[in-house]
C-alpha positions as a Markdown table, in Angstrom:
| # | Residue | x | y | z |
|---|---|---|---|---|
| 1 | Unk | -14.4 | -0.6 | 0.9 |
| 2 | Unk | -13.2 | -0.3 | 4.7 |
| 3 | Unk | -10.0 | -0.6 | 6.2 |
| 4 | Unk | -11.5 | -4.2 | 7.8 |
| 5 | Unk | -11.2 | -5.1 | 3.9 |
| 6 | Unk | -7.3 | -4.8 | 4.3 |
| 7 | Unk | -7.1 | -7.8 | 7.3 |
| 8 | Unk | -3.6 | -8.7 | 8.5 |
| 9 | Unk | -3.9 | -12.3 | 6.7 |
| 10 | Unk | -1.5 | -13.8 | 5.2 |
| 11 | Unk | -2.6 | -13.9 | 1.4 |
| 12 | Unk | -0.1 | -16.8 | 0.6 |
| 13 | Unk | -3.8 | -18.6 | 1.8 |
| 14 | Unk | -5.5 | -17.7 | -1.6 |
| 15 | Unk | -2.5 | -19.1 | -3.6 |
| 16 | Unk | -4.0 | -21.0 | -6.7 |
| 17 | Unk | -1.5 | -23.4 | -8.8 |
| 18 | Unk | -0.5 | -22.2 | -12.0 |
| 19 | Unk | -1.6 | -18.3 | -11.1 |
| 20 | Unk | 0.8 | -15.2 | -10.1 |
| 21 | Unk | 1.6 | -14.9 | -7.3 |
| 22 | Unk | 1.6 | -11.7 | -4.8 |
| 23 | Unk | 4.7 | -10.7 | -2.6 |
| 24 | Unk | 3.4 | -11.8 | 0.7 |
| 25 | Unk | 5.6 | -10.4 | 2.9 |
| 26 | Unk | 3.4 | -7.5 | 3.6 |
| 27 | Unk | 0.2 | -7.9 | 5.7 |
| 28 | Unk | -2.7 | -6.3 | 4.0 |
| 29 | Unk | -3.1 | -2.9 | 6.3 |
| 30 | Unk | 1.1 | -2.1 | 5.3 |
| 31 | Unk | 0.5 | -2.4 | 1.9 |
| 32 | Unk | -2.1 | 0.1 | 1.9 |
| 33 | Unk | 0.5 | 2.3 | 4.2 |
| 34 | Unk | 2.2 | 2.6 | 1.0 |
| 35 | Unk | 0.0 | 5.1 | -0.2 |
| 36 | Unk | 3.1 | 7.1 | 1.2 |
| 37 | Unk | 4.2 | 6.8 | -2.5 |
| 38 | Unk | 0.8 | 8.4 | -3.2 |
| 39 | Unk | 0.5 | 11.5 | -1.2 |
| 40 | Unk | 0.9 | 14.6 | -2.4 |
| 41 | Unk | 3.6 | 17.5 | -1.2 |
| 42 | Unk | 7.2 | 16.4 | -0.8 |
| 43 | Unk | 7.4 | 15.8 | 3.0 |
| 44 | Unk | 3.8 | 13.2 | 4.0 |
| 45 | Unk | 3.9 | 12.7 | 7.5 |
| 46 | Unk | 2.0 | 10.5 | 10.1 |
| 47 | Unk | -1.5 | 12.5 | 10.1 |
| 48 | Unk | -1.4 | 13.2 | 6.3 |
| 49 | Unk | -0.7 | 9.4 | 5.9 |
| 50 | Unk | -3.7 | 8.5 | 8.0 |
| 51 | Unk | -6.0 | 11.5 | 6.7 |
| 52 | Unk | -5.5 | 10.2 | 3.2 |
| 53 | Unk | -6.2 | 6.2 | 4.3 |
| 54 | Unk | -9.0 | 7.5 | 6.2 |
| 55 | Unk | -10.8 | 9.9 | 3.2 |
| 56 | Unk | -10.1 | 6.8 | 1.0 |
| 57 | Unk | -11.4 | 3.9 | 2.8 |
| 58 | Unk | -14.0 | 6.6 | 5.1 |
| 59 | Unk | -13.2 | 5.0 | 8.0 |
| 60 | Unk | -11.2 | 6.2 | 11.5 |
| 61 | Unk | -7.6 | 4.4 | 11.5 |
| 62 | Unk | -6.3 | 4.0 | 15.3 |
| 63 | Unk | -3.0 | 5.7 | 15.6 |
| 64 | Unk | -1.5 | 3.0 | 17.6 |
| 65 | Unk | -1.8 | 0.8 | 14.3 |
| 66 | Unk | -0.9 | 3.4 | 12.2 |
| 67 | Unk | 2.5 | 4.1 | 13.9 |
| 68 | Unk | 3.3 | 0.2 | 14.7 |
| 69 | Unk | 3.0 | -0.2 | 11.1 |
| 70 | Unk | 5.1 | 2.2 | 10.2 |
| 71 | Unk | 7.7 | 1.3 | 12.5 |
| 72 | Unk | 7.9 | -2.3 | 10.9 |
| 73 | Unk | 8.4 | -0.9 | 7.6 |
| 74 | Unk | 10.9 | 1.2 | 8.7 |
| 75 | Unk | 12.7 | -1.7 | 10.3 |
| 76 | Unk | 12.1 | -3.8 | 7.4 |
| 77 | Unk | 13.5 | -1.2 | 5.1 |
| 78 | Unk | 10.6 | -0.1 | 3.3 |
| 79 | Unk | 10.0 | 3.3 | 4.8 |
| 80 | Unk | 12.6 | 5.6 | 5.7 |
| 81 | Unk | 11.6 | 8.3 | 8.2 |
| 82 | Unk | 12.9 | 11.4 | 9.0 |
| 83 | Unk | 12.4 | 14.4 | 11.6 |
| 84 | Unk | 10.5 | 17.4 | 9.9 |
| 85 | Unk | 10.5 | 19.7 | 12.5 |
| 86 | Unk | 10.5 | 19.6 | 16.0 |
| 87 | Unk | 7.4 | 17.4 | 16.8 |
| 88 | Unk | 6.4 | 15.7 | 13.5 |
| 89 | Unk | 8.5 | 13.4 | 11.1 |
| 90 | Unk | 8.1 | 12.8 | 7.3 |
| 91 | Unk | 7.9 | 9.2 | 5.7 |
| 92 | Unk | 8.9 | 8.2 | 2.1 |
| 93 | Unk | 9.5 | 4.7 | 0.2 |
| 94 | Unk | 12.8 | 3.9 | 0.2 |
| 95 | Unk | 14.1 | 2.4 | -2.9 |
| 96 | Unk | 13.4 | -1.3 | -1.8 |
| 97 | Unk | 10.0 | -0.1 | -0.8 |
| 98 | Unk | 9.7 | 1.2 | -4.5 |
| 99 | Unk | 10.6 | -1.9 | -6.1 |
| 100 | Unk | 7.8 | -3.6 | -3.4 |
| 101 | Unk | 5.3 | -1.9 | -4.8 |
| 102 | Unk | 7.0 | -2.1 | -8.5 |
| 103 | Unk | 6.5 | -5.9 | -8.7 |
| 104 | Unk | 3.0 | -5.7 | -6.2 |
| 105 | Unk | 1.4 | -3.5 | -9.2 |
| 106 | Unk | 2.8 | -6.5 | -11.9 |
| 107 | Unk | 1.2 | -9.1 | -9.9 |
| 108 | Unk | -1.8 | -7.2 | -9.9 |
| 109 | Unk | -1.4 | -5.9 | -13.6 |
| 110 | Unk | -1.1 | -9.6 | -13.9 |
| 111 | Unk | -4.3 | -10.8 | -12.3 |
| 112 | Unk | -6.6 | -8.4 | -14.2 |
| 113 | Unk | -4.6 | -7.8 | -17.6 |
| 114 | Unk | -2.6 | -4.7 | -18.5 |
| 115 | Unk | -4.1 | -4.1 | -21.9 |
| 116 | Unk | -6.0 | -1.3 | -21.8 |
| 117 | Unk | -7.2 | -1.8 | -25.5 |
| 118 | Unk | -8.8 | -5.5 | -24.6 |
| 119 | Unk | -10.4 | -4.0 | -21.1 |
| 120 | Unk | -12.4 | -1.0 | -23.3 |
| 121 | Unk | -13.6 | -3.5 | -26.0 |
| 122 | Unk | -14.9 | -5.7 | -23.1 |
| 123 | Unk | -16.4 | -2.4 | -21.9 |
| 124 | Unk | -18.1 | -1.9 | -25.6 |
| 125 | Unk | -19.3 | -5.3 | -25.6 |
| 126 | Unk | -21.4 | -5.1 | -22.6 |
C-alpha cells in the first residue's frame, strides 16, 4: 500500500444504503496523520510523524502536505500542537481527535466484524 492509496476523496462517494457509515469529515491522507496516536515516545513531532508514515506506507511524504495537514487538524481541533524546543514542536490527539478515531475504528470494526472468535474459525476453515 502507498500513500496514493490514501487520496483526498471524499469517501461519502462509496456510501451503500443500509451499511455503516464512516465519519467523512476527514480526507483520506489526515486520517492516516492520526498515526500521531500511534507513535511511540511522549513528545512525536513533524519528522517522527512523517518517518513513521513513510516506513509504513515506504513511500517519500512531501513536507508541504505533511505540515498543511496538520495545520487543518489543528484548526479543526483534532491535533493540538505545542513548541518542544526551540525549533521543533510536538503533536498529540486532542480529546475530540480521540473520540475521531474512537468511532473511525467502530465503523471499521463494523465493516469487517469484531469477533475475533468467528474471524479464526473462518481462518480454520480455509
Amino acid at each position: 500500500m502507498s500513500l496514493s492509496d490514501f487520496d483526498d476523496t471524499d469517501s461519502t462517494a462509496f456510501e451503500q444504503p443500509g451499511e455503516p457509515q464512516p465519519p467523512t469529515e476527514l480526507m483520506g491522507f489526515q486520517r492516516a496523520l492520526l498515526v500521531i496516536e500511534r507513535l511511540s515516545g511522549d513528545r512525536p513531532n513533524g519528522v517522527a510523524v512523517r518517518q513513521c508514515l513513510e516506513q509504513y506506507h515506504d513511500s517519500d511524504v512531501n513536507r508541504g502536505r505533511l505540515y498543511q495537514n496538520l495545520r487543518e487538524l489543528i484548526d479543526e481541533g483534532y491535533v493540538e500542537k505545542r513548541p518542544l524546543d526551540g525549533r521543533a514542536n510536538m503533536y498529540r490527539l486532542t480529546e475530540t481527535g480521540r473520540a475521531w478515531v474512537s468511532v473511525y475504528r467502530g465503523w471499521v470494526a463494523d465493516c469487517f466484524g469484531d469477533d475475533e472468535t468467528a474471524t479464526t474459525e473462518g481462518e480454520e476453515r480455509r
